[in-house]
SETI-485298 format. One line per 3 residues: number of its first residue (from 1); for each residue x, y, z of N, C-alpha, C. Coordinates in nm, 2 decimals, decimal comma. Atoms other than C-alpha are relative to their C-alpha. Layout:
# residues N
NUM> X:Y:Z:X:Y:Z:X:Y:Z | ...
# end
This chain:
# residues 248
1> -0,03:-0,05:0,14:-6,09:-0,02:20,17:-0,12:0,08:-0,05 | 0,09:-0,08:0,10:-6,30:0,28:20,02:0,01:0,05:-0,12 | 0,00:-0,02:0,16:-6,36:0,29:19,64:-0,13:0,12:-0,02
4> 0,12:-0,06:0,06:-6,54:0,54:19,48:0,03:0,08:-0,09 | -0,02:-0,08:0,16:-6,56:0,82:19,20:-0,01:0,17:0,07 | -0,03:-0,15:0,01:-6,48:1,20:19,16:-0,13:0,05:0,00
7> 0,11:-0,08:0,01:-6,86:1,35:19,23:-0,08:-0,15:0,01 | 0,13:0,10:-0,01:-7,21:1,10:19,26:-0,04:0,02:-0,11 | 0,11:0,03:0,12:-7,31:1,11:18,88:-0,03:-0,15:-0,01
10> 0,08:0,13:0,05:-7,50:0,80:18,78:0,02:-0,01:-0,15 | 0,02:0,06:0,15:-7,44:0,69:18,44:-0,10:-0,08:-0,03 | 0,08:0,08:0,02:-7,71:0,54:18,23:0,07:-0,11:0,01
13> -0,01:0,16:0,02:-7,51:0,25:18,17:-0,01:-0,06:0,11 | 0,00:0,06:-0,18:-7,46:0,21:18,56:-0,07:0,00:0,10 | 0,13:-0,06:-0,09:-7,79:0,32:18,66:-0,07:-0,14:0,10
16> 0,03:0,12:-0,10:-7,91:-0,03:18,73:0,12:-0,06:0,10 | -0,10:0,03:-0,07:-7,60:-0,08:18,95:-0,06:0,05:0,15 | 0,08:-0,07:-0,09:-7,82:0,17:19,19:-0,10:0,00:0,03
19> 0,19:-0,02:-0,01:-8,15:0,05:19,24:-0,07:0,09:0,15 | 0,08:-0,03:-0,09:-8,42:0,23:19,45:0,01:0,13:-0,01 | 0,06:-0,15:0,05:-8,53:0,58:19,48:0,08:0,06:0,07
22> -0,07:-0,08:-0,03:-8,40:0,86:19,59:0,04:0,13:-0,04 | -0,11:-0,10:0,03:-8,15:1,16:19,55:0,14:-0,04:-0,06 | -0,14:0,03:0,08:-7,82:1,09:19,31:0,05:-0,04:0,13
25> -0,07:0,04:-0,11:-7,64:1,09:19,60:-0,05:-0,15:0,13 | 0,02:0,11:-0,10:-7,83:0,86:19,84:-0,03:-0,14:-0,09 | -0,03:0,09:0,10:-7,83:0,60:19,54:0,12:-0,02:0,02
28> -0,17:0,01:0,01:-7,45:0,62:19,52:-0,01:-0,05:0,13 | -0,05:0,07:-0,17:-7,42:0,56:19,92:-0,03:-0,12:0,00 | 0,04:0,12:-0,01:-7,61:0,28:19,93:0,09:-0,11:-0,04
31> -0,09:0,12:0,06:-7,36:0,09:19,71:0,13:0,06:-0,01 | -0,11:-0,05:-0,04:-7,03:0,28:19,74:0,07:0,07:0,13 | 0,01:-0,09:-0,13:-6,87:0,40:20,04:0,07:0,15:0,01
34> -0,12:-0,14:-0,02:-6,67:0,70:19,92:-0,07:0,10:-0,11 | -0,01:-0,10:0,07:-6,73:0,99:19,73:0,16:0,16:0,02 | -0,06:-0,06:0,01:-6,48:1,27:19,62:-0,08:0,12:-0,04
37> 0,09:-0,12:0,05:-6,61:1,63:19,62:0,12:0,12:-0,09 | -0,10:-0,08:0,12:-6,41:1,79:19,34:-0,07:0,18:-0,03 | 0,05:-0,07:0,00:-6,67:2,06:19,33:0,04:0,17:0,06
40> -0,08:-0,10:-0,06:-6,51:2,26:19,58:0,08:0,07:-0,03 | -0,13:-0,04:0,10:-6,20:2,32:19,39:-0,09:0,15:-0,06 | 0,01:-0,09:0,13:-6,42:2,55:19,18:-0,06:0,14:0,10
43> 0,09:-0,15:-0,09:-6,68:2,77:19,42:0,00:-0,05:0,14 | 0,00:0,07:-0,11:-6,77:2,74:19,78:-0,12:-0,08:0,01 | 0,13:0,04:-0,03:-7,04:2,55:19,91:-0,03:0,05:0,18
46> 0,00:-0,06:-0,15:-7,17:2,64:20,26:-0,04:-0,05:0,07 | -0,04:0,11:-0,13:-7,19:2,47:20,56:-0,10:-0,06:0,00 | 0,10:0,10:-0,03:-7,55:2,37:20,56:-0,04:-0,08:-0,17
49> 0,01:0,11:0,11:-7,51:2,22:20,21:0,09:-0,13:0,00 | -0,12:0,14:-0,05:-7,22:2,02:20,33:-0,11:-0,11:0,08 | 0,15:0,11:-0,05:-7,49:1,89:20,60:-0,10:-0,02:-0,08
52> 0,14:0,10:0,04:-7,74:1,80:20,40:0,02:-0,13:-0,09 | -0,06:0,10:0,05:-7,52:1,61:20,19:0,00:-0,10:0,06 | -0,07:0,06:-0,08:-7,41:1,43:20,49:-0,13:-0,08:0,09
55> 0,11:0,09:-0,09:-7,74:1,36:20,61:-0,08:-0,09:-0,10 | 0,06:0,07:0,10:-7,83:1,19:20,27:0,06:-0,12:-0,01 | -0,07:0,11:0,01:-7,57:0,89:20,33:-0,01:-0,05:0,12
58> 0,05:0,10:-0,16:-7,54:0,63:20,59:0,09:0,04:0,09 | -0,16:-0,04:-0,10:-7,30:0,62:20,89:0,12:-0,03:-0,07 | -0,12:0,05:0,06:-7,00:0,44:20,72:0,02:0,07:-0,08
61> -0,06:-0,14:0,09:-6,99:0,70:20,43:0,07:0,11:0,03 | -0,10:-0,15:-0,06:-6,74:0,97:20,41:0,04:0,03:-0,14 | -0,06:-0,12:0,10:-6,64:1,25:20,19:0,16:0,04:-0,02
64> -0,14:-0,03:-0,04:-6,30:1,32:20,10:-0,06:0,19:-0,07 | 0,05:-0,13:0,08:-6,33:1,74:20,00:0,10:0,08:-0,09 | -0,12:-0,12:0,06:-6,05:1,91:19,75:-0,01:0,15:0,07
67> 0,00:-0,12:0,02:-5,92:2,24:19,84:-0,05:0,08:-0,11 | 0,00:-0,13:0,08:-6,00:2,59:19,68:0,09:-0,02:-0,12 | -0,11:-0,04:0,07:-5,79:2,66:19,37:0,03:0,09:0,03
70> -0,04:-0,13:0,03:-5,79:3,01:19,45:0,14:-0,01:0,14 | -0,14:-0,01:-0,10:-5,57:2,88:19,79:0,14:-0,08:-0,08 | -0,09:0,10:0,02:-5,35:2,59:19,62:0,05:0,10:-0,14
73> -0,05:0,00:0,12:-5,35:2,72:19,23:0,02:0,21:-0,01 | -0,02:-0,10:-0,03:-5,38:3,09:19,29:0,07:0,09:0,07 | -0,09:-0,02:-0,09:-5,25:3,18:19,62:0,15:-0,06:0,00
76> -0,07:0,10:0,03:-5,03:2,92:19,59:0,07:-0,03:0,15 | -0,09:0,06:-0,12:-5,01:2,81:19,95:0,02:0,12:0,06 | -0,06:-0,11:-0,06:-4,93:3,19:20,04:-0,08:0,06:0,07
79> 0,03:-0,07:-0,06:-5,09:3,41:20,32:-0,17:-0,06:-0,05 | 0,10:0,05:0,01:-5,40:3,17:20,32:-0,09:-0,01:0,10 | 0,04:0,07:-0,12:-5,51:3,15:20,65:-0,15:0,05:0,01
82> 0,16:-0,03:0,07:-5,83:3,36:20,56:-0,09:-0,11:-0,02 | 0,10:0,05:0,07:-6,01:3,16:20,31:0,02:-0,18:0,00 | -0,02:0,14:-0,03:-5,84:2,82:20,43:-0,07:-0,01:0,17
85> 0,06:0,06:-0,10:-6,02:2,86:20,77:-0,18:0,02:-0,02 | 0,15:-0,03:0,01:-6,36:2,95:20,63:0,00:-0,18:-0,14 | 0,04:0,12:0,02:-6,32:2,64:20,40:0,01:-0,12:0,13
88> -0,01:0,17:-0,08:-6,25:2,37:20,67:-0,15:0,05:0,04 | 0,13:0,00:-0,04:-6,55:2,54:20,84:-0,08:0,00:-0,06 | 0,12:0,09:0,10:-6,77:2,50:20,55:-0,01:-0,16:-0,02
91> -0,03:0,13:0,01:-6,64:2,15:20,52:-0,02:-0,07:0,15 | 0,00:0,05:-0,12:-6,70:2,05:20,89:-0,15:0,02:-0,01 | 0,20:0,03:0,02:-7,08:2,06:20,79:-0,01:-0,13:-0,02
94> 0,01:0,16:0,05:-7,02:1,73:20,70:0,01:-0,10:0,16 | 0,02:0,06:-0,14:-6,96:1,63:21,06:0,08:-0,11:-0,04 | -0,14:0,10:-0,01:-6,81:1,28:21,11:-0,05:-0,11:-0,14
97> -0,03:0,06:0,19:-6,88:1,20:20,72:0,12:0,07:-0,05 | -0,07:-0,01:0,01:-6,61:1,38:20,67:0,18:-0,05:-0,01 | -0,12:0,11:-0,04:-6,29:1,14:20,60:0,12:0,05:-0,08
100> -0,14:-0,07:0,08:-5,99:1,35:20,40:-0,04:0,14:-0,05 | -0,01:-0,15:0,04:-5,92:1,67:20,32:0,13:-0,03:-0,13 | -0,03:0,01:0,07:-5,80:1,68:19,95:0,10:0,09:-0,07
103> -0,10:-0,12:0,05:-5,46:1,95:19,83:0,05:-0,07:-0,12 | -0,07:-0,04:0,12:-5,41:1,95:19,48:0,08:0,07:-0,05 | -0,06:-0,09:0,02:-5,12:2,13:19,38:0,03:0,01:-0,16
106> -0,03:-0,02:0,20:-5,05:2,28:19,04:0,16:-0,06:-0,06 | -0,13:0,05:0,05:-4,77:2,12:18,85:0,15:0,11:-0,01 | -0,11:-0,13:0,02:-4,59:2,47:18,82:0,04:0,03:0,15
109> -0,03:0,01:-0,20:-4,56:2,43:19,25:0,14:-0,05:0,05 | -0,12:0,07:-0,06:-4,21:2,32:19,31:-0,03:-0,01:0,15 | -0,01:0,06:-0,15:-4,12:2,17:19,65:0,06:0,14:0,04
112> -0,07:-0,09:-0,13:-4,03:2,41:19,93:-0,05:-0,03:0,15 | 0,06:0,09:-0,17:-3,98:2,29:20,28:-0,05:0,11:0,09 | 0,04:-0,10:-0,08:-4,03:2,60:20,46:-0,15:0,03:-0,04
115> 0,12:-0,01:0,03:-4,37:2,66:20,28:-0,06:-0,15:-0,01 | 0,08:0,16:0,00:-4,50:2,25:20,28:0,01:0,08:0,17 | 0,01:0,04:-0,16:-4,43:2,29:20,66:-0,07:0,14:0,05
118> 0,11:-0,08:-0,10:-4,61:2,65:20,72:-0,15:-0,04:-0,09 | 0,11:-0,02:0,04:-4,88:2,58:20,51:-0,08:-0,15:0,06 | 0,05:0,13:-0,05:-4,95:2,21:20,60:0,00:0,04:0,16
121> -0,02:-0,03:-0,15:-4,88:2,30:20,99:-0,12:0,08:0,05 | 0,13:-0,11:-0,05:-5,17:2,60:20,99:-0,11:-0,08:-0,06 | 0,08:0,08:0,05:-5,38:2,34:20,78:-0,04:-0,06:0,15
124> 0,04:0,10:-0,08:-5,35:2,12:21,05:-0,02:0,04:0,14 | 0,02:-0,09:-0,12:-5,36:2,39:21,33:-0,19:0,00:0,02 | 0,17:-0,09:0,05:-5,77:2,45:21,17:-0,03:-0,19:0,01
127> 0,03:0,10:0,01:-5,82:2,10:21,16:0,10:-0,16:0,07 | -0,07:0,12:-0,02:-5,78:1,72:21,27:-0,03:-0,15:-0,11 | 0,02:0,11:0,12:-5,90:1,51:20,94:0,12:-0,03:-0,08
130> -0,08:0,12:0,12:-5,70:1,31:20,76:0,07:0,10:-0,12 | -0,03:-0,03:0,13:-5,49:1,49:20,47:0,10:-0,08:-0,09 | -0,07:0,01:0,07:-5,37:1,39:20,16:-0,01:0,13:-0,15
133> -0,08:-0,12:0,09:-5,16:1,58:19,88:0,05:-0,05:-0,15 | -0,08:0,06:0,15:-5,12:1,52:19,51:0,08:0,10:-0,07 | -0,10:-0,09:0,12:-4,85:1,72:19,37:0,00:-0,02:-0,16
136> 0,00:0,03:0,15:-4,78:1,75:19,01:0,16:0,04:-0,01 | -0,12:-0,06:0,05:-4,42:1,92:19,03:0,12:-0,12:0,01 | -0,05:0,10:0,00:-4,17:1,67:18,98:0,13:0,03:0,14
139> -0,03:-0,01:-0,12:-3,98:1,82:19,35:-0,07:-0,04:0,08 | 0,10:0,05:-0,12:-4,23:1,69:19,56:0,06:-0,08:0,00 | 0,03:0,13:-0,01:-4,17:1,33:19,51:0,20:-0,02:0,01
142> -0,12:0,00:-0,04:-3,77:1,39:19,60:-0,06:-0,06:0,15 | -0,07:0,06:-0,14:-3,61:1,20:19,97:-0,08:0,12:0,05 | 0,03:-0,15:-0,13:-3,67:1,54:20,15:-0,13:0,04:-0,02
145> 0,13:-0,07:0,00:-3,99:1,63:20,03:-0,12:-0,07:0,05 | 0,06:0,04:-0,04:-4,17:1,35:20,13:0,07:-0,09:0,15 | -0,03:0,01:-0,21:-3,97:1,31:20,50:-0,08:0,11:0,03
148> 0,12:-0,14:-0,11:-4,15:1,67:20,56:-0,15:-0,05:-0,01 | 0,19:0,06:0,03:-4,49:1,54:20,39:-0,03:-0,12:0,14 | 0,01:0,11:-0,08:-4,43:1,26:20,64:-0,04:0,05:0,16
151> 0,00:-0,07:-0,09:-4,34:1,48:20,93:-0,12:0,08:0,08 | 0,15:-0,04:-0,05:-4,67:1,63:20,93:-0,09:-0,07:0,00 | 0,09:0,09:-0,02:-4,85:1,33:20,87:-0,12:0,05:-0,12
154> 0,13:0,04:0,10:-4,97:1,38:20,53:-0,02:-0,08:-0,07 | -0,04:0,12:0,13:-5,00:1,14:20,25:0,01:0,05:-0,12 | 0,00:0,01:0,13:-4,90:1,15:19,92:-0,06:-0,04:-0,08
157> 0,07:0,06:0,10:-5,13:1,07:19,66:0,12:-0,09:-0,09 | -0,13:0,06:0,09:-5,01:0,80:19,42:-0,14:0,03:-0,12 | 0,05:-0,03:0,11:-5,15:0,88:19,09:-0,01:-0,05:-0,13
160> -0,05:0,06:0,11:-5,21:0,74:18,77:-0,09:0,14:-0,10 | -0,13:0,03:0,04:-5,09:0,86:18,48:0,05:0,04:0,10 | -0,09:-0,03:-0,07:-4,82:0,93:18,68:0,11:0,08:-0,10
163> -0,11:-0,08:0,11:-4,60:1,23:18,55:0,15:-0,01:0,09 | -0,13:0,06:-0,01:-4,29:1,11:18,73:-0,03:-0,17:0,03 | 0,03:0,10:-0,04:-4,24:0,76:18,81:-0,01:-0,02:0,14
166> 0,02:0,03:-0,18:-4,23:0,79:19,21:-0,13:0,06:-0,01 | 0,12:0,03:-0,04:-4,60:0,92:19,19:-0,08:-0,05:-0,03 | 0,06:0,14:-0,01:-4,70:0,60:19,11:-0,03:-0,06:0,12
169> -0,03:0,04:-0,14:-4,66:0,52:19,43:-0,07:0,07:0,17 | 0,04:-0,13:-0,09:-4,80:0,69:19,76:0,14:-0,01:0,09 | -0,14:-0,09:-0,03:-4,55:0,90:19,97:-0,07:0,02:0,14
172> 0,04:-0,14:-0,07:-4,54:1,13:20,23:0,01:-0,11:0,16 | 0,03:0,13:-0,09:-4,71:0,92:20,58:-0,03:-0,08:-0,04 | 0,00:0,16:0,00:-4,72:0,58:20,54:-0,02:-0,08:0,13
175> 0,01:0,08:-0,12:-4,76:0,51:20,91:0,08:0,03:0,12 | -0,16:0,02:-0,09:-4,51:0,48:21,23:0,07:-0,07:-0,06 | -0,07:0,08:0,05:-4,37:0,21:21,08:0,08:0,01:-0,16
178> -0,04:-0,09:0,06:-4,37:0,35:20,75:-0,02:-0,12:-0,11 | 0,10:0,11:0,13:-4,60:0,02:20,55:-0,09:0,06:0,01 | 0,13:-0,07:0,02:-4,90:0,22:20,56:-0,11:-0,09:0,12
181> 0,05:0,07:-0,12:-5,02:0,02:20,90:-0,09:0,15:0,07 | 0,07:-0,08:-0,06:-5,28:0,25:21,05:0,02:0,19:-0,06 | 0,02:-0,12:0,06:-5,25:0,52:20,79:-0,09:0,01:-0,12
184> 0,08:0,00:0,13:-5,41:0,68:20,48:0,07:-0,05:-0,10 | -0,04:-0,02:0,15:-5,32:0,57:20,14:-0,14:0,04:-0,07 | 0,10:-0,06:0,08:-5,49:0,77:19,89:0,05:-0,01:-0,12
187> -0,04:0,00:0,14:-5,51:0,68:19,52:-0,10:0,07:-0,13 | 0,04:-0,04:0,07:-5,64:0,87:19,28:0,05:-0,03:-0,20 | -0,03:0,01:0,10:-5,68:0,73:18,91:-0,05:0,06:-0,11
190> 0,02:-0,10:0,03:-5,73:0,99:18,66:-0,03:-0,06:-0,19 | -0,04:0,08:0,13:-5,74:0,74:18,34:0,11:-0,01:-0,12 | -0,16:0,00:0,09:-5,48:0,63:18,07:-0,08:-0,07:-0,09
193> -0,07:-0,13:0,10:-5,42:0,69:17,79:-0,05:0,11:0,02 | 0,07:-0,13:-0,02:-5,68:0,96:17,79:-0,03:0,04:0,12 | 0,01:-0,05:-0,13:-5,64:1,16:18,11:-0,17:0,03:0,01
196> 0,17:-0,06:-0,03:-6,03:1,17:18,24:-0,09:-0,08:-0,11 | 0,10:0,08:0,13:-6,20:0,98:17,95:0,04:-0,11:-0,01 | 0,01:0,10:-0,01:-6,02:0,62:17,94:-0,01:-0,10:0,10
199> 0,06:0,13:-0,12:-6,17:0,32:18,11:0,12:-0,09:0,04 | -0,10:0,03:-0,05:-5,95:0,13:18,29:-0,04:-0,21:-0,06 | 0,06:0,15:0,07:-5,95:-0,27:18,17:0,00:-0,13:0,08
202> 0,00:0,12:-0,08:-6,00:-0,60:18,35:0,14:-0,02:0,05 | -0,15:0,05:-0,04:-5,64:-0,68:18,36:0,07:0,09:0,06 | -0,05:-0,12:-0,10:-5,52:-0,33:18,50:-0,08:0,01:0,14
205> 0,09:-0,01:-0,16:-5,82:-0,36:18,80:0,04:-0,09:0,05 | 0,00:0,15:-0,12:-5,74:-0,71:18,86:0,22:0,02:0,08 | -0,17:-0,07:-0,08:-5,32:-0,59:18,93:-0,02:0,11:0,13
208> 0,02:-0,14:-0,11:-5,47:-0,27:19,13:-0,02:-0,12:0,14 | 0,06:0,04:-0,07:-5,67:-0,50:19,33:0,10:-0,12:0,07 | -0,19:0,03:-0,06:-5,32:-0,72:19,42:0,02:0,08:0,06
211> -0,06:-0,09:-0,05:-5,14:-0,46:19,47:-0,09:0,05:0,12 | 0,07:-0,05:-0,14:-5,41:-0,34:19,76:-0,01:-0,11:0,09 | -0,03:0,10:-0,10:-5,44:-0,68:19,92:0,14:-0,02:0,05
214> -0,17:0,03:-0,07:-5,03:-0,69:19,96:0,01:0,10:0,10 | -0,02:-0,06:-0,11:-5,09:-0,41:20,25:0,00:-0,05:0,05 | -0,01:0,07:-0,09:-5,07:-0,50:20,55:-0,17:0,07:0,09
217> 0,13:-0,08:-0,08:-5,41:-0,46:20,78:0,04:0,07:0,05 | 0,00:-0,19:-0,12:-5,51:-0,12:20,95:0,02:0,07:-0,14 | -0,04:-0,11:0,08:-5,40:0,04:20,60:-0,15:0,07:-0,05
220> 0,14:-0,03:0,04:-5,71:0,28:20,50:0,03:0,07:-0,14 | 0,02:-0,02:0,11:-5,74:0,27:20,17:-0,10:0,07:-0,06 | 0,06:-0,09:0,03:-5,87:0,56:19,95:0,00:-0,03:-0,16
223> -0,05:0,04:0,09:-5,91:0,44:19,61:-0,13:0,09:-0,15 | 0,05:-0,09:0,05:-6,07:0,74:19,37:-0,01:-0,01:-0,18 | -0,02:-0,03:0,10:-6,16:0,72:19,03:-0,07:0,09:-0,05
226> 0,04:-0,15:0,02:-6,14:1,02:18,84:-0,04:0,04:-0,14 | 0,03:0,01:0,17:-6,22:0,91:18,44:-0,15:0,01:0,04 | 0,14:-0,02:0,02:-6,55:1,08:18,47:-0,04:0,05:-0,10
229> 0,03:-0,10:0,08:-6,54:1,29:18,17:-0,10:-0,13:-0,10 | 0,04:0,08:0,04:-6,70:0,96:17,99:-0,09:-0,10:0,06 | 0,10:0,07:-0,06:-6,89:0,80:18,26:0,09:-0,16:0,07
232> -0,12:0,16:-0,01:-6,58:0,51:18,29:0,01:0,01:0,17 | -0,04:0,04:-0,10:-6,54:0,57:18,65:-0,10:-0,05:0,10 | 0,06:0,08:-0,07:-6,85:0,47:18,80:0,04:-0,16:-0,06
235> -0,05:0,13:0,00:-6,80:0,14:18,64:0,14:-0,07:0,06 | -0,11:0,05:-0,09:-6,44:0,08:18,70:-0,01:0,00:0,13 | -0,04:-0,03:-0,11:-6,49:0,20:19,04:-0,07:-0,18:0,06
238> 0,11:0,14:-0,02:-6,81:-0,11:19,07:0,12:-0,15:-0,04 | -0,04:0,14:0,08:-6,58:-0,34:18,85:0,14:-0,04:0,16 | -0,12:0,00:-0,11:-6,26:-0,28:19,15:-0,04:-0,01:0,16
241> 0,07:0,07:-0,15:-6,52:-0,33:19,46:-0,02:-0,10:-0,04 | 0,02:0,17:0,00:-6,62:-0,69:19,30:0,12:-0,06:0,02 | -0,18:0,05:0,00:-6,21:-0,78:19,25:-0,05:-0,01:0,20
244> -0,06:-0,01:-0,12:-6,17:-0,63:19,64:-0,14:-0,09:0,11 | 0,12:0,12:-0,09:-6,53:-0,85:19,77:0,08:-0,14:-0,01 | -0,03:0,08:0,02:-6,41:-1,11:19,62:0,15:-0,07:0,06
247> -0,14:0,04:-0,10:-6,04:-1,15:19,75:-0,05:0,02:0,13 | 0,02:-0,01:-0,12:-6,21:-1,03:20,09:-0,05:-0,15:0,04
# end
């Protein structure tokens, strides 16, 4: 199971949660195993900044990296193959820290199977990491849309809030089997009520933290929080690795 937060900030309040010196980042490794590079979404970064990141954590650390917006929210998935093979190869700086490749899609994205399957297919043509996919359009999370998601072997983010009720849930691959046995689940929680600003509360971590032990082993849990605009997700993320030590 890997917990962690949207970017390596340090909050004062969570600062003592990170003792010892360092670079932000090699603080955060030491006591989390995941980070989420949301950064990307916005500009590039370039290959030898990906490595140096990668050489500031330990072995067991891994990066998940969001897409471009200018491919997912811009392009929208269309005649990408350009600026989607110069990101994986900026993102392959990270070497074998590298543990998901992150597709955000804009909520205005309806489902289309012919475009999920050329765009995920040449995705997967440029690369062999791990992807997961959080839609926002309420066609995604249809029967058919997530047998193709499956097909290719992506996962479905399950999301909170959740703007339909099926992506509460993860989708997409779930496995051979089709429990999430030797696949990704990836969860990204984005806070409630206030999307990005509210803290999540003892009694909602301690149900998460259930709900993740009722997998079955082999499942590789991705478990992302994204209420950073306030500082809430370092903590929850700390308060949801004690729950998952503790049931371990």
């Amino acid at each position: 199971m890997r917990i962690g937060t949207a970017a390596w900030s340090i909050p004062r309040d969570s600062s003592s949660s990170f003792p010892g010196d360092g670079k932000l980042l090699e603080r955060y490794a030491r006591v989390l195993p995941c980070v989420e590079i949301n950064t990307s979404f916005y500009r590039p970064h370039r290959r030898e900044t990906y490595a140096r990141w990668a050489s500031e954590t330990p072995p067991g650390f891994r990066f998940a990296v969001k897409l471009p917006r200018a491919i997912t929210h811009e392009a929208r998935l269309r005649r990408v193959r350009a600026p989607l093979q110069r990101f994986v190869d900026e993102a392959a700086g990270l070497g074998d820290r590298l543990g998901v490749l992150l597709v955000q899609l804009p909520g205005s994205l309806a489902f289309e199977a012919r475009l999920a399957r050329a765009f995920f297919g040449l995705l997967r043509s440029m690369t062999d990491v791990p992807l997961a996919c959080e839609p926002r359009h309420a066609g995604w999370f249809a029967a058919r849309a997530d047998r193709v998601l499956a097909d290719l072997h992506v996962a479905r983010v399950a999301a909170d809030p959740a703007r339909v009720p099926a992506a509460a849930l993860p989708g997409g691959w779930l496995g051979p089997d089709g429990d999430g046995r030797g696949a990704l689940v990836y969860w990204r929680w984005h806070g409630s009520p206030r999307t990005y600003w509210s803290r999540y509360d003892a009694a909602w971590l301690a149900e998460r933290a259930r709900d993740l032990q009722a997998w079955p082993a082999g499942t590789e849990h991705w478990c992302i929080f994204d209420n950073t605009a306030s500082g809430a997700a370092t903590a929850n993320a700390l308060e949801l690795q004690a729950l998952a030590d503790g049931a371990g």
